[in-house]
C-alpha positions as CSV (number, residue, x, y, z in Angstrom):
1,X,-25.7,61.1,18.8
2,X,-28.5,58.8,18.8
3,X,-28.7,55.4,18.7
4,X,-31.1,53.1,16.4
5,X,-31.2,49.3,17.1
6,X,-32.2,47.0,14.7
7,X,-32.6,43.1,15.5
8,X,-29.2,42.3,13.9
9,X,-27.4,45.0,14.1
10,X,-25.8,48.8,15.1
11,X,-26.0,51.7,13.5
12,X,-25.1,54.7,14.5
13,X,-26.8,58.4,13.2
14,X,-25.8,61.7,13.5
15,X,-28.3,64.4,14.7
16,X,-26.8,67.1,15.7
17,X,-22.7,68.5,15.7
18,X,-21.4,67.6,18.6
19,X,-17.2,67.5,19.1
20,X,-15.4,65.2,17.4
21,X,-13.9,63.6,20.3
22,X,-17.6,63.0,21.6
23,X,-18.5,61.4,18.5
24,X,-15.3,59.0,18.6
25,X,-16.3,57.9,22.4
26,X,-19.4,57.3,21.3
27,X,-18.2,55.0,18.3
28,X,-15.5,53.5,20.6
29,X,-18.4,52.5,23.4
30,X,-20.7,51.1,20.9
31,X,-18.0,48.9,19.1
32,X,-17.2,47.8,23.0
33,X,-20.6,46.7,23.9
34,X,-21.1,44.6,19.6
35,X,-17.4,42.9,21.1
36,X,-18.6,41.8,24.2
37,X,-21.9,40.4,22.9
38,X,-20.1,38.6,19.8
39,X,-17.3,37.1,23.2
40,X,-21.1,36.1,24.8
41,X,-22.5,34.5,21.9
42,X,-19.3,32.6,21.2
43,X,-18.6,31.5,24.6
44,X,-22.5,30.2,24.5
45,X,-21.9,28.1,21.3
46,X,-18.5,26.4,22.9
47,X,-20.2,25.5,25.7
48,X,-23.2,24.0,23.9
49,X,-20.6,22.3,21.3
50,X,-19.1,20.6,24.7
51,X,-22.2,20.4,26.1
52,X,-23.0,18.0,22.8
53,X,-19.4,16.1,22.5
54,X,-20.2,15.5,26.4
55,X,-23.5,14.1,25.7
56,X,-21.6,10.5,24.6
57,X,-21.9,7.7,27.3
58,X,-18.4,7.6,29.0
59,X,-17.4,3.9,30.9
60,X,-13.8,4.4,32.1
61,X,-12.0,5.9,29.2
62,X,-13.9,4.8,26.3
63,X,-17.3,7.0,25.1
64,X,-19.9,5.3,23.1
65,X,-22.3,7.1,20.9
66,X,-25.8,5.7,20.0
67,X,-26.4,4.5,16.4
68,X,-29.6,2.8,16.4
69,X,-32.1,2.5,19.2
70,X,-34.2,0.1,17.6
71,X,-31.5,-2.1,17.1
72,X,-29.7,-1.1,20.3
73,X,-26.1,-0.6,18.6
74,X,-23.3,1.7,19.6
75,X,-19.8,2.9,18.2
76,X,-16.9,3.4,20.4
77,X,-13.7,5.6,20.6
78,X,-11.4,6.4,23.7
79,X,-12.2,9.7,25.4
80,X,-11.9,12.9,24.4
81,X,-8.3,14.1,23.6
82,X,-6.2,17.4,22.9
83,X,-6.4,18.2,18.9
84,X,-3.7,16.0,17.0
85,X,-1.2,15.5,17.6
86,X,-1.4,14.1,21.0
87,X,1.2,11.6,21.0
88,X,2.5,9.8,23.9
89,X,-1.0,9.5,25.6
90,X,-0.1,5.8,27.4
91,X,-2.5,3.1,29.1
92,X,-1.6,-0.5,29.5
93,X,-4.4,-2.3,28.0
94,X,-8.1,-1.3,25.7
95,X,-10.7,-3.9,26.3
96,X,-13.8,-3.1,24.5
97,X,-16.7,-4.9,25.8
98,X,-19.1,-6.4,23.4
99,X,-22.1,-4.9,25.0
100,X,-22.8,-1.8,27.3
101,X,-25.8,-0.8,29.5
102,X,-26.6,2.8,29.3
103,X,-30.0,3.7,31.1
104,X,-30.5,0.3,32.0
105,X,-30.7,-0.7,28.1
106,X,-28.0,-3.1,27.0
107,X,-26.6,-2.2,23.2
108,X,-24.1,-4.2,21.2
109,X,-20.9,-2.5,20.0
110,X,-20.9,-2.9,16.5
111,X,-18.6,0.1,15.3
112,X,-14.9,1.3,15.6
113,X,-15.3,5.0,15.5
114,X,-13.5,7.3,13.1
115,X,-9.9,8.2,14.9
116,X,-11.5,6.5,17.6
117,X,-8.4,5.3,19.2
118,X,-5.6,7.1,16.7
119,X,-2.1,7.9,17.9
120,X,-2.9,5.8,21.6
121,X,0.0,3.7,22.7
122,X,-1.1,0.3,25.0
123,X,0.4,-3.1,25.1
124,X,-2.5,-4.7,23.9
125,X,-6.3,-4.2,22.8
126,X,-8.9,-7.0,22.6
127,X,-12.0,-6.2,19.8
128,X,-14.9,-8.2,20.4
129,X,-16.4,-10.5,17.7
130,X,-19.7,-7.7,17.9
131,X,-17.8,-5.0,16.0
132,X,-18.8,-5.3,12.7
133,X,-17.3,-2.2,11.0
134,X,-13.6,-0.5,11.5
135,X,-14.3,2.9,10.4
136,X,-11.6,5.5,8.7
137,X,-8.4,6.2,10.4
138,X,-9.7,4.3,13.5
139,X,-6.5,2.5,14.7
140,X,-4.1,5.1,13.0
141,X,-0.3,5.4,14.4
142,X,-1.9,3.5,17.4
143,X,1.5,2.0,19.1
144,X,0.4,-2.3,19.3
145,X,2.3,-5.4,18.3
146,X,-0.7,-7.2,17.8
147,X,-4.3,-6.8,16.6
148,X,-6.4,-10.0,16.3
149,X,-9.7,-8.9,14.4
150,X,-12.4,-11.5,15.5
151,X,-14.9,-13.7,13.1
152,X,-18.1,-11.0,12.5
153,X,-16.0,-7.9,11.6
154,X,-17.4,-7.0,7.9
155,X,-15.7,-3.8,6.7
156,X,-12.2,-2.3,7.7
157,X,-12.0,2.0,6.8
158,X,-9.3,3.9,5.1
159,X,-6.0,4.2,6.8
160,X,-7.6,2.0,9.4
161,X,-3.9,1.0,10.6
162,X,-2.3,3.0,8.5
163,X,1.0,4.1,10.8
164,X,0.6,1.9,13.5
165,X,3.3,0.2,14.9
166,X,1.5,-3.5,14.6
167,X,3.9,-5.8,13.8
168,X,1.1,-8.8,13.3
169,X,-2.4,-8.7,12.6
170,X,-5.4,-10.9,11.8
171,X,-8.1,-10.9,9.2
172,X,-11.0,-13.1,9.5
173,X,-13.0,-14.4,6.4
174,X,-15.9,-12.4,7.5
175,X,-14.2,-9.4,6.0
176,X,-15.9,-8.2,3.3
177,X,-14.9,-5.0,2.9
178,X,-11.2,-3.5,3.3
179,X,-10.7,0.2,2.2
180,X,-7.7,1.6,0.7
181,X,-4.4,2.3,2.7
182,X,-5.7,0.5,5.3
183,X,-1.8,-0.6,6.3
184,X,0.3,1.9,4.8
185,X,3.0,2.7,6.8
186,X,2.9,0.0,8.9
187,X,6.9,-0.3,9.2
188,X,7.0,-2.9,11.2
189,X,4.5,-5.2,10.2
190,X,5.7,-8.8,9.1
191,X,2.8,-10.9,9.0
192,X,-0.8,-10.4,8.0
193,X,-3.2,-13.5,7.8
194,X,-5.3,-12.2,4.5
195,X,-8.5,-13.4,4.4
196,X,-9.3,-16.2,1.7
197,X,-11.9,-15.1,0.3
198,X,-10.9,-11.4,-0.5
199,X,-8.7,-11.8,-4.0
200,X,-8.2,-8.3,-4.4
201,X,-5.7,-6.2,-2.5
202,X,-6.8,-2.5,-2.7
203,X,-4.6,0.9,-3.5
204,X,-2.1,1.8,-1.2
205,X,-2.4,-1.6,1.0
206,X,0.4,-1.6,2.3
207,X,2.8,0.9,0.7
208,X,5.7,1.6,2.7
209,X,5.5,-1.9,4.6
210,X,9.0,-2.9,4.2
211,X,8.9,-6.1,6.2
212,X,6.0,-7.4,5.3
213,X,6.2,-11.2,3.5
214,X,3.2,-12.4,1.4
215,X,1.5,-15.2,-0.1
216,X,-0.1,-13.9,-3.6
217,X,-1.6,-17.6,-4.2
218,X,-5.3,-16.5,-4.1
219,X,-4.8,-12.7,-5.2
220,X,-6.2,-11.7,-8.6
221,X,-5.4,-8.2,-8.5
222,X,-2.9,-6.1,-6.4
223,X,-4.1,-2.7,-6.3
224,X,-1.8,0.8,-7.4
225,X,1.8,1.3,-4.9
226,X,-0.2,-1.5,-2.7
227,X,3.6,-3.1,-2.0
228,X,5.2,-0.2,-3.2
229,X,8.7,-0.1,-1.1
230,X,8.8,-3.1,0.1
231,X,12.0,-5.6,1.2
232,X,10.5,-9.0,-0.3
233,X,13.9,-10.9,-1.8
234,X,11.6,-13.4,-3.5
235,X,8.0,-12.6,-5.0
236,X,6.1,-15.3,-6.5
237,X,3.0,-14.5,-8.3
238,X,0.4,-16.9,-9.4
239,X,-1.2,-17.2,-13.0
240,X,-4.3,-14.8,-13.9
241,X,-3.0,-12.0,-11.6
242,X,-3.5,-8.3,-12.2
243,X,-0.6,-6.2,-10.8
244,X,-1.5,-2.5,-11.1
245,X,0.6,1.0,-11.9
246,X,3.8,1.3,-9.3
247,X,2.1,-1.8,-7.0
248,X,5.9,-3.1,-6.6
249,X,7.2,0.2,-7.6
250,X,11.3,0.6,-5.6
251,X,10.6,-2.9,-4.0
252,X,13.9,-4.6,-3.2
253,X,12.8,-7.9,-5.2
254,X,16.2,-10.1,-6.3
255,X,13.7,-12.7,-7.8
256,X,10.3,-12.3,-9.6
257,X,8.4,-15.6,-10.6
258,X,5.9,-15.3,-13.2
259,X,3.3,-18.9,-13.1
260,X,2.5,-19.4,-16.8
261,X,-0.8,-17.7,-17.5
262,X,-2.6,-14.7,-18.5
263,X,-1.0,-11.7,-16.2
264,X,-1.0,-8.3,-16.8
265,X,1.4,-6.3,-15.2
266,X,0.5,-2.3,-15.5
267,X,2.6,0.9,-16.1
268,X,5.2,1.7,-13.4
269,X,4.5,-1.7,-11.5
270,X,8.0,-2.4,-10.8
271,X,9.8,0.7,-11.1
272,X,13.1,1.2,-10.0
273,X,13.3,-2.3,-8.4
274,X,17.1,-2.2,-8.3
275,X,18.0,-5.3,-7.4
276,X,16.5,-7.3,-9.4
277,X,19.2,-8.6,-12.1
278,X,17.2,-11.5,-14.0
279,X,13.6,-12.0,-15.0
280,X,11.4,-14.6,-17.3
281,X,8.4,-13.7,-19.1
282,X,6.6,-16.7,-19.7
283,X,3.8,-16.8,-22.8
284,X,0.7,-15.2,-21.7
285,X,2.2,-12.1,-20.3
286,X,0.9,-8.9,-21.2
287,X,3.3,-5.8,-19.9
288,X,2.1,-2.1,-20.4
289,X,4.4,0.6,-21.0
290,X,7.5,1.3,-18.3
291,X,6.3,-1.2,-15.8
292,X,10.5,-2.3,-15.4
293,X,11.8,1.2,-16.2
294,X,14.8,2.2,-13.6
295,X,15.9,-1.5,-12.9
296,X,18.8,-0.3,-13.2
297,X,20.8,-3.6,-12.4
298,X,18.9,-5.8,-14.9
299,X,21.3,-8.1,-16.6
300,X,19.5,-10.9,-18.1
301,X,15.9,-11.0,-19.8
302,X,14.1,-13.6,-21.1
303,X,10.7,-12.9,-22.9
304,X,9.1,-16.3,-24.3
305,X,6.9,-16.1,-27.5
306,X,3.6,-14.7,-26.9
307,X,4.2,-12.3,-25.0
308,X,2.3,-8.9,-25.5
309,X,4.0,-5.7,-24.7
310,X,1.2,-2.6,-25.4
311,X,3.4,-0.3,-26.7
312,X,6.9,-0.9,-25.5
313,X,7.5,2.7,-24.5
314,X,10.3,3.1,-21.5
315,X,9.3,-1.2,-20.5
316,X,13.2,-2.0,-19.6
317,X,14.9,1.9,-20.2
318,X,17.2,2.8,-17.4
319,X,17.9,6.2,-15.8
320,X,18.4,8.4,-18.7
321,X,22.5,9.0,-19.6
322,X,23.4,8.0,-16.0
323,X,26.8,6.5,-15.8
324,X,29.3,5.8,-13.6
325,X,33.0,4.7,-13.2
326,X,31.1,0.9,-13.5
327,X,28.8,1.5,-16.0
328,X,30.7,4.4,-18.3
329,X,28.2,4.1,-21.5
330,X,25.4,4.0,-18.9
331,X,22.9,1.0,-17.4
332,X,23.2,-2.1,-19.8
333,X,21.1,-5.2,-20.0
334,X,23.8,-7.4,-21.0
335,X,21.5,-10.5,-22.3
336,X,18.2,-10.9,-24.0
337,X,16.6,-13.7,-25.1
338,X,13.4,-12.8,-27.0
339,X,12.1,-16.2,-27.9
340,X,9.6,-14.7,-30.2
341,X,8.2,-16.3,-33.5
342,X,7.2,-13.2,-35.1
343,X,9.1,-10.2,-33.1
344,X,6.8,-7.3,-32.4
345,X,7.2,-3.8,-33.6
346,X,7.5,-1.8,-30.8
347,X,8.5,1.5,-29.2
348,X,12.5,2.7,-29.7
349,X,12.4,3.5,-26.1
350,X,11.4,0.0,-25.1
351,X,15.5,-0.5,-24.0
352,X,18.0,2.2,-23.3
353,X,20.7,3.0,-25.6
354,X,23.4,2.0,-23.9
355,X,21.7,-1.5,-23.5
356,X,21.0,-1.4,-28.1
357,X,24.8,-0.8,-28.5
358,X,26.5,-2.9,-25.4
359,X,23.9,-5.7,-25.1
360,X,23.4,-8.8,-26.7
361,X,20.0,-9.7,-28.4
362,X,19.5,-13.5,-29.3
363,X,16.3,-14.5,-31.3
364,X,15.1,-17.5,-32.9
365,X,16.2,-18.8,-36.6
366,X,13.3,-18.4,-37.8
367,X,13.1,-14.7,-36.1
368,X,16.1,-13.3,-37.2
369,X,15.7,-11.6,-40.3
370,X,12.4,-10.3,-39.1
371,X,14.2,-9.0,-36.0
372,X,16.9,-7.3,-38.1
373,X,14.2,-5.1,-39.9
374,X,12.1,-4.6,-37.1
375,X,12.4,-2.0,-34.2
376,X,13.4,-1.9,-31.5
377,X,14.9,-5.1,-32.0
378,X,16.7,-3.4,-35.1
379,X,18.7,-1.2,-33.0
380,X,20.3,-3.8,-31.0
381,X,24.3,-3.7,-32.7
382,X,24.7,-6.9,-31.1
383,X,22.2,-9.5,-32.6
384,X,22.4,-13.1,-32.9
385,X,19.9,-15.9,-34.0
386,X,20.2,-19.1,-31.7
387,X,20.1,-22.8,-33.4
388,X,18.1,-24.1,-30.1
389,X,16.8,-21.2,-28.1
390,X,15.4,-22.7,-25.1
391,X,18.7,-24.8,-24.5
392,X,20.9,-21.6,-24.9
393,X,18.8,-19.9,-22.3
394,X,19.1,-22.3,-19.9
395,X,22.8,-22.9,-20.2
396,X,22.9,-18.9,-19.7
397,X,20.7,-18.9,-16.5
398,X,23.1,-21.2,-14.6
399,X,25.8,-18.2,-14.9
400,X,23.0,-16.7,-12.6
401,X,22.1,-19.2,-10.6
402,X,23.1,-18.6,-6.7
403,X,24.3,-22.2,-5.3
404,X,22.9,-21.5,-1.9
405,X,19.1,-22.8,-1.3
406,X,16.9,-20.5,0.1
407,X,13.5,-21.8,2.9
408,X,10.5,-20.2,3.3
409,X,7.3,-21.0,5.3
410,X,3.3,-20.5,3.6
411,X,3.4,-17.3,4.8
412,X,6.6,-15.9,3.2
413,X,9.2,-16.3,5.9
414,X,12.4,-17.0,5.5
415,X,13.3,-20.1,7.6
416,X,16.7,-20.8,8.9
417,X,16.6,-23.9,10.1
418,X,18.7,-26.7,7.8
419,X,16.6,-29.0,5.6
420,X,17.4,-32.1,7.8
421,X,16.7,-29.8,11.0
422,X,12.6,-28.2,9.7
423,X,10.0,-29.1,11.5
424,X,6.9,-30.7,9.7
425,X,5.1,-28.8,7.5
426,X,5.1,-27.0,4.3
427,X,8.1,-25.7,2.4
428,X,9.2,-23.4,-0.3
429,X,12.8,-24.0,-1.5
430,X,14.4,-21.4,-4.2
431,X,18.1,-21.9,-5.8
432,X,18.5,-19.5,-8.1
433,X,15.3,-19.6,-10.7
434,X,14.4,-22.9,-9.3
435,X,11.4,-23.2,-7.3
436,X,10.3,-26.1,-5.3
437,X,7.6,-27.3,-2.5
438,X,9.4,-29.6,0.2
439,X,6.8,-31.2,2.3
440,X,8.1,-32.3,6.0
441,X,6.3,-35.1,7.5
């Protein structure tokens, strides 16, 4: 048996008849020698893959990689570490300098690197006011109370927190730029300072941020599951505000507040919010299809006249034919006020039907007969034209009406001090549906 090399490969030929067994020894040998050259040629390509992740300039722990040399910038990122995940990898502190000297040039850090310093835990970590960009997943499940992001930063990454255990963090108005799920999962956060400037808060913000308490005063649009699970008891939203598909979806909202304006409030926004039990449309509303579906413990609705549903398909259904030893003819909204000039034809599945034969639907005089003729407001068994609307609603909304008064700061936190006991400042003050600014001097 002879062998003929080509550049790229082995092949073996027969010329003559040699034993079988010679033959196999022969094939066994060769495919022995192709192995160890394919170990050699991989073990030379690890070591020059090394040889290239080694080639970043290491000070301490942190590595900094070269982005410009004419503008002498760098990105950093903690050492390397084993594949994730490597959790439980533990130093006290991270101070990233804002400058660093490599052969004997000086360069500015301007860049969080990708997973730069993911999964780390430390007690604290200082960013200098050089980084200008956060990228993707930099700071993800990294274990810190508190991030202070310093005047110059212009662009936060996806998921550039997202898991961490930060429980406050800051946002300067230099922020131009935040990605989406930049917070999600950030259990424990409770306060974030949102910069003022930024009036849209992107998808996925902060899903899954139970604690988290926030001012919507300068947002224009709240971006899809962006608060999606969280714990806010009271949510006040200002006038001209988009809220997009599931953005408050399972939220654990008693109190919505709607500032009269033109809001639009998409499919899904608050779905299966279940302990909400009253809410107020004011006029300029406009609600797309099952953004209340599954509020399951809604009990009293008031829609003022122009108000636009799109189609009215699923808007206030409940769980489908769920009941209970409570609620044997399933979910029932027990009161509706639909204040309504000129009632809207809309879908049958707008309500459920437990809510068309056990709830009570009161319209306006001039309304009525209109409503009677008119679904879904047809299918209500229970409807009743009201001789002064507004007056009847209000007399109905002090049957809701908690007698306890409830504090909270600018920034959405509850305060328990006793009115005659608050320090000076800023307060909001909410008794039932009544909202109210109590200024300390």
């Amino acid at each position: 048996m002879k062998i003929y090399r080509s550049e790229n490969c082995l092949f073996p030929r027969f010329v003559s008849h040699g034993g079988m067994s010679d033959i196999l020894s022969d094939i066994l040998s060769d495919i022995l020698k192709a192995s160890s050259a394919l170990v050699f040629i991989l073990v030379l390509l690890t070591g020059l893959f090394y040889a290239q992740s080694a080639g970043a300039y290491k000070i301490g722990h942190l590595e900094f990689n070269i982005l410009s040399e004419d503008e002498r910038t760098v990105d950093v990122g903690w050492e390397e570490r084993p594949p994730s995940p490597h959790h439980g990898f533990r130093t006290d502190s991270i101070v990233i300098p804002p400058t660093v000297t490599i052969n004997n040039k000086e360069y500015r850090v301007t860049q969080i690197r990708k997973n730069g310093f993911d999964e780390l835990i430390c007690d604290y970590i200082d960013i200098p006011s050089s980084v200008e960009v956060i990228n993707q997943s930099a700071f993800e499940k990294l274990a810190v109370d508190t991030i202070i992001l310093k005047p110059g930063l212009r662009e936060i990454g996806k998921s550039a927190f997202s898991g961490s255990w930060v429980r406050y963090c800051s946002v300067p108005n230099t922020v131009e730029i935040i990605n989406d799920y930049a917070w999600k999962k950030c259990w424990r956060l409770e306060t974030i300072d949102w910069p003022q400037n930024l009036t849209v808060i992107p998808d996925y913000c902060f899903a899954y941020c139970g604690r988290l308490k926030f001012d919507f005063k300068n947002i224009t649009k709240i971006g899809w599951d962006a608060f999606s699970f969280n714990e806010m008891e009271q949510i006040y939203f200002p006038a001209g505000i988009h809220i997009g598909n599931g953005a408050f979806g399972c939220s654990h909202a008693k109190q919505i507040t709607f500032e009269l304006g033109p809001t639009f409030i998409e499919r899904n926004a608050f779905l299966s919010s279940n302990e909400l039990e009253e809410l107020e449309l004011p006029e300029g509303i406009t609600v797309d299809d099952d953004a209340f579906i599954f509020c399951n413990n809604l009990k009293r609705l008031v829609i003022h006249d122009n108000v636009t549903f799109i189609l009215g398909s699923g808007t206030f259904n409940s769980t489908p034919d769920y009941q209970d030893d409570e609620h044997p003819n399933g979910y029932i909204i027990d009161r509706i006020f639909y204040l309504a000039k000129n009632p809207q034809s809309l879908s049958q599945s707008m309500f459920s039907w437990a809510t068309y034969l056990n709830g009570k639907l009161y319209v306006l005089p001039e309304a009525y007969e209109t409503a009677k003729v008119t679904e879904p407001w047809s299918l209500f068994e229970n409807i009743y034209p009201i001789s002064d609307g507004v007056q009847q609603v209000v007399n109905s909304q002090q049957e809701f009406e908690t007698k306890s008064e409830i504090l909270f700061d600018l920034q959405g936190r509850k305060v328990d001090s006793e009115i005659d006991n608050l320090n000076p400042g800023v307060y909001i003050s909410i008794k039932g549906n009544n909202r109210s600014k109590i200024i300390v001097r």
